[in-house]
C-alpha positions in Angstrom: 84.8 90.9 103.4 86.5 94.5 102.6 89.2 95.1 101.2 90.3 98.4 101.5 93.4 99.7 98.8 95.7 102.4 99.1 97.4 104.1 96.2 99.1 106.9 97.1 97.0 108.3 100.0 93.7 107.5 98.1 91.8 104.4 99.6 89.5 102.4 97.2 86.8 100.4 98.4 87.0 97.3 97.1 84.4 94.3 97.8 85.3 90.5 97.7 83.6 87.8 98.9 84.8 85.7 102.0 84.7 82.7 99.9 86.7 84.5 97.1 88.9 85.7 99.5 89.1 82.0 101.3 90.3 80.8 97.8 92.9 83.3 97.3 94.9 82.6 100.4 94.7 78.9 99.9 96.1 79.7 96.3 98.7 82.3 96.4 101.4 83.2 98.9 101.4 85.9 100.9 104.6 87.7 101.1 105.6 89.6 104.4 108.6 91.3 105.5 109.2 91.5 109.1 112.4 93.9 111.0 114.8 93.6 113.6 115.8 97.4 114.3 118.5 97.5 116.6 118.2 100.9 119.2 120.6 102.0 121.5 121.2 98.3 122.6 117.8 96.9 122.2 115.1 95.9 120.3 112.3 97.3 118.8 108.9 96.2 119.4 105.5 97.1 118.6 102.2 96.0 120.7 99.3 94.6 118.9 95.9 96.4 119.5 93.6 94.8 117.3 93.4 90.6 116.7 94.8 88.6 116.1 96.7 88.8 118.8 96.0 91.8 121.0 98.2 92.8 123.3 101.2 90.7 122.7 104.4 92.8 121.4 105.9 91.9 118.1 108.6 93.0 115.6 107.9 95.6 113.0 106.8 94.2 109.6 103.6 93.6 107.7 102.4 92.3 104.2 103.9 93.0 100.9 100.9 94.5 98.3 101.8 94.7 94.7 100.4 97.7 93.6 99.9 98.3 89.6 102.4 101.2 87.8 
């Protein structure tokens, strides 16, 4: 599996095995965000174009990454 971070607008390849990475989300929460934004009396939405989930529409949002100071 890679894992690609991004500091600043640097992106660091970074390699991790699919068993390591099996064990880390079993282990540790993942923390997301999601949004409602409100826009001149409706909603808005995005439309997925990768999987999971291709195609369907869904609210902003994604994952929270701790990056180090």
């Amino acid at each position: 599996m890679r894992v690609m971070k991004r500091e600043g607008r640097r992106e660091l390849d970074n390699w991790i095995s699919e068993k390591e990475w099996r064990i880390i989300v079993q282990n540790i929460p993942v923390v997301s965000v999601d949004l409602i934004v409100l826009h001149k009396g409706g909603v808005v939405l995005g439309k997925r174009c990768n999987e999971p989930a291709k195609g369907e529409w869904f609210v902003p949002g994604g994952r929270v990454r701790k990056v180090r100071a």
